[in-house]
C-alpha positions as CSV (number, residue, x, y, z in Angstrom):
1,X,-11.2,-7.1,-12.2
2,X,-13.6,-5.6,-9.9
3,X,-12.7,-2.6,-7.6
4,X,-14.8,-2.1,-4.8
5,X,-14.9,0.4,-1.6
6,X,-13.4,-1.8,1.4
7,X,-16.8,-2.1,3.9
8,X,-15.8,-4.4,7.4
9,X,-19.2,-5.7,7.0
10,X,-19.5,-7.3,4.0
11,X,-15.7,-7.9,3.1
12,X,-13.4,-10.6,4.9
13,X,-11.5,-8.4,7.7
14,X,-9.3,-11.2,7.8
15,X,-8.0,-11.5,4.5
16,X,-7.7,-8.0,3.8
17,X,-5.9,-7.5,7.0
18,X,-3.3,-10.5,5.8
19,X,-2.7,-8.4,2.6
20,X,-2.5,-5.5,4.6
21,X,0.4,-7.2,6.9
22,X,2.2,-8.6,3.7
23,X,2.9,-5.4,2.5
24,X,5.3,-4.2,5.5
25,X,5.9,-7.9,7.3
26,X,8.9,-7.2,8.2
27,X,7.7,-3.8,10.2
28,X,4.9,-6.2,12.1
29,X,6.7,-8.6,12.8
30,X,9.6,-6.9,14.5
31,X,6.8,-5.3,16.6
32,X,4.3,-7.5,17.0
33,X,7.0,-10.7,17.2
34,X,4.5,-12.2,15.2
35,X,2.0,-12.8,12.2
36,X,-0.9,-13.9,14.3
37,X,-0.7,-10.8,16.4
38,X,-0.4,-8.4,13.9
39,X,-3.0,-9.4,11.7
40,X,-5.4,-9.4,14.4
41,X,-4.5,-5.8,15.3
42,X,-4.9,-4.8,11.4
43,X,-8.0,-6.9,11.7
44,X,-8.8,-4.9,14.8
45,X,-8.3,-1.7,13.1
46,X,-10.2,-2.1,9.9
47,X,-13.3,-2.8,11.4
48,X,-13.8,1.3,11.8
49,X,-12.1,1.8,8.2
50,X,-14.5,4.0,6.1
51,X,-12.2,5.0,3.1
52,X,-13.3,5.5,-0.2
53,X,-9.9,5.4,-1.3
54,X,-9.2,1.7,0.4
55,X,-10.4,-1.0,-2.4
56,X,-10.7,-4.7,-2.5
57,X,-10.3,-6.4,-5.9
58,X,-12.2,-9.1,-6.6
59,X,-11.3,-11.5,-10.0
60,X,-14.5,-11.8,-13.0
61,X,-15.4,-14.9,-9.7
62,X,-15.8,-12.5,-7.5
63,X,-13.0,-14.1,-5.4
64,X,-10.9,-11.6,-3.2
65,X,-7.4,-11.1,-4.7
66,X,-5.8,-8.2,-3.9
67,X,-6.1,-4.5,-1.7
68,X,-5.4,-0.7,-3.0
69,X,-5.0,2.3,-1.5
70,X,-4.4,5.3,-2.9
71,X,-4.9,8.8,-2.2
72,X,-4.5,12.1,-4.0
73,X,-3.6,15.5,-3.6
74,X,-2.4,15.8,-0.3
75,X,-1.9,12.4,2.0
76,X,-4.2,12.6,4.8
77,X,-1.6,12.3,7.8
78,X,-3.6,10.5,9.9
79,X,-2.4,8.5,13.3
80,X,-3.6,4.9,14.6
81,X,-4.4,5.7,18.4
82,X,-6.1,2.5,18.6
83,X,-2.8,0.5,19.1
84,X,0.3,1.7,20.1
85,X,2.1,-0.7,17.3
86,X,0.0,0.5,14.7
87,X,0.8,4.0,15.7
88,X,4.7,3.1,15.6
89,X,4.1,1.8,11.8
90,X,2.5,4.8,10.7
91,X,5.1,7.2,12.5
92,X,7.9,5.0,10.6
93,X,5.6,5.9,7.4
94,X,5.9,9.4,8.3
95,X,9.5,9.6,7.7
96,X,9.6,6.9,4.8
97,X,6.9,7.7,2.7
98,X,6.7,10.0,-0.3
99,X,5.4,14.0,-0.5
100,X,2.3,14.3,-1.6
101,X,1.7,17.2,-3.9
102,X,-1.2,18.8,-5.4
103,X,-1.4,17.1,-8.7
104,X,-0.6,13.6,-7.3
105,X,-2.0,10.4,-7.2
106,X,-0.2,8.3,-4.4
107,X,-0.9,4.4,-4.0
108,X,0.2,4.0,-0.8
109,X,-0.4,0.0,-0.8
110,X,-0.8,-2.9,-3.4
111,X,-1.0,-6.2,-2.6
112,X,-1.8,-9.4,-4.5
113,X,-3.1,-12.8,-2.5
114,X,0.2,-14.4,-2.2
115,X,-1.3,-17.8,-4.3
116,X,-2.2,-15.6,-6.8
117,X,1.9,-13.8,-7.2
118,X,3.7,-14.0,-10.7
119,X,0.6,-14.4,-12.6
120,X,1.0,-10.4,-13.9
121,X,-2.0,-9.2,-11.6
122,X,0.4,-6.9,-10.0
123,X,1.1,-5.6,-13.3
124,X,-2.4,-5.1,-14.7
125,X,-3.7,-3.4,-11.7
126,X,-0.5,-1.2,-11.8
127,X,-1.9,-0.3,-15.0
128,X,-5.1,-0.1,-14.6
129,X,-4.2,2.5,-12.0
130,X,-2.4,4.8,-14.6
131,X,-4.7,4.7,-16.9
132,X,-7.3,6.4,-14.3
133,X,-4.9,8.9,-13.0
134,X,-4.5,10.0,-17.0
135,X,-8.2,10.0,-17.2
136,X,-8.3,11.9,-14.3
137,X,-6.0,14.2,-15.4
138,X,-3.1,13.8,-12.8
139,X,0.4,15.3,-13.2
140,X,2.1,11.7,-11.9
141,X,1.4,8.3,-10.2
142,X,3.6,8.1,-7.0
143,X,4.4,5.2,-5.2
144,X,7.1,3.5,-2.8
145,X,9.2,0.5,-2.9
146,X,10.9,-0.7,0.1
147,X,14.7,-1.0,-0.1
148,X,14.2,-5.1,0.9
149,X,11.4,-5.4,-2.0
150,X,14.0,-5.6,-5.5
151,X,11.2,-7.3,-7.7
152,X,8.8,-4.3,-6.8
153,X,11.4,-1.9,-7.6
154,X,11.9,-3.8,-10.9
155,X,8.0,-4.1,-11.6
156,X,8.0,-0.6,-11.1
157,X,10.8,0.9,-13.0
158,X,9.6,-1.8,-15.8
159,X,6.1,0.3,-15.5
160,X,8.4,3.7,-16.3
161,X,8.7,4.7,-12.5
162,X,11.9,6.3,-11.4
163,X,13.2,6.9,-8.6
164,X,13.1,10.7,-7.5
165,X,13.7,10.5,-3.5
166,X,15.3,7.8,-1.1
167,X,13.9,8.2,2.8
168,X,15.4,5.9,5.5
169,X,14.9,5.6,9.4
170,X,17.2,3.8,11.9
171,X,16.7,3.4,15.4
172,X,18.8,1.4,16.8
173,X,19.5,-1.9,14.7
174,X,16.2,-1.4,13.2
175,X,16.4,0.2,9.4
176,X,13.1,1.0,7.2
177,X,13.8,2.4,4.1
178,X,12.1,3.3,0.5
179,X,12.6,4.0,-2.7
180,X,10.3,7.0,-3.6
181,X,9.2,6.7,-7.3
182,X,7.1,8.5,-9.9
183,X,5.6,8.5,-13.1
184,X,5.2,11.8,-15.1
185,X,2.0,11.9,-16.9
186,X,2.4,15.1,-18.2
């Protein structure tokens, strides 16, 4: 696999903004009302990304297959003003998402092309992860599984996560909720 700095000019803004959606559907489409709409405002969005810390795997074809983004130390807190959805998502995030600590490495998403699921990409990008943060000399890999997402949970704990925090937010008979996890490294 091939990791490679997400660039809106040379990358498909399309399909990384449909990996982007699947990650938190059930967030877009409860404000978007539906997929269509959402990914074209992650589509939107992504044209000004400039992240060194977004990725775009590509397979030994150099076919497109999954998104990572991961930051350590300290999680830039950073707003989308561009879209008033967008900005609801990430102010949900806020109050969902794990502390980040010196010392961390946080993947804040992973996503696999949906045709491509169950095949144990998930997996070796997981671990392809770790094994940087150890080179790197990180004190754990943090990450977040949504209460709704059991087999990420399970990939996860599987992996040698464990849970340390649990963050909810309810407004009204909306719920978003995760599982923060870790993985010592030293």
């Amino acid at each position: 696999m091939q990791y490679k700095t997400f660039n809106p000019e040379i990358h498909d803004v399309g399909k990384v903004a449909e990996l982007v959606y699947d990650v938190d559907f059930r967030t877009f489409d409860m404000l978007f009302k539906s997929k269509e709409k959402a990914v074209g405002a992650i589509s939107k969005s992504l044209l000004n990304e400039d992240s060194e810390t977004f990725k775009v795997i590509f397979d030994d074809d150099n076919n497109l297959i999954g998104i990572l983004i991961y930051y350590s130390d300290k999680f830039p807190k950073h707003f989308n003003f561009k879209s008033l959805r967008l900005l609801i998502v990430d102010i949900l995030d806020y109050f969902v998402l794990c502390d980040v600590n010196s010392g961390d490495f946080y993947i804040a998403e992973i996503a696999v092309d949906k045709t491509l699921r169950g095949q144990g990409l998930g997996k070796k990008i997981l671990s392809e992860v770790i094994e940087y943060a150890k080179e790197k000399n990180f004190n754990r890999v943090i990450l977040d599984a949504d209460f709704r997402n059991t087999a990420a949970k399970r990939l996860y704990e599987k992996m040698g996560f464990r849970q340390f925090n649990k963050k909810r937010v309810k407004i009204g008979k909306f719920e978003r909720g995760m599982y923060n996890m870790e993985l010592k490294l030293r």
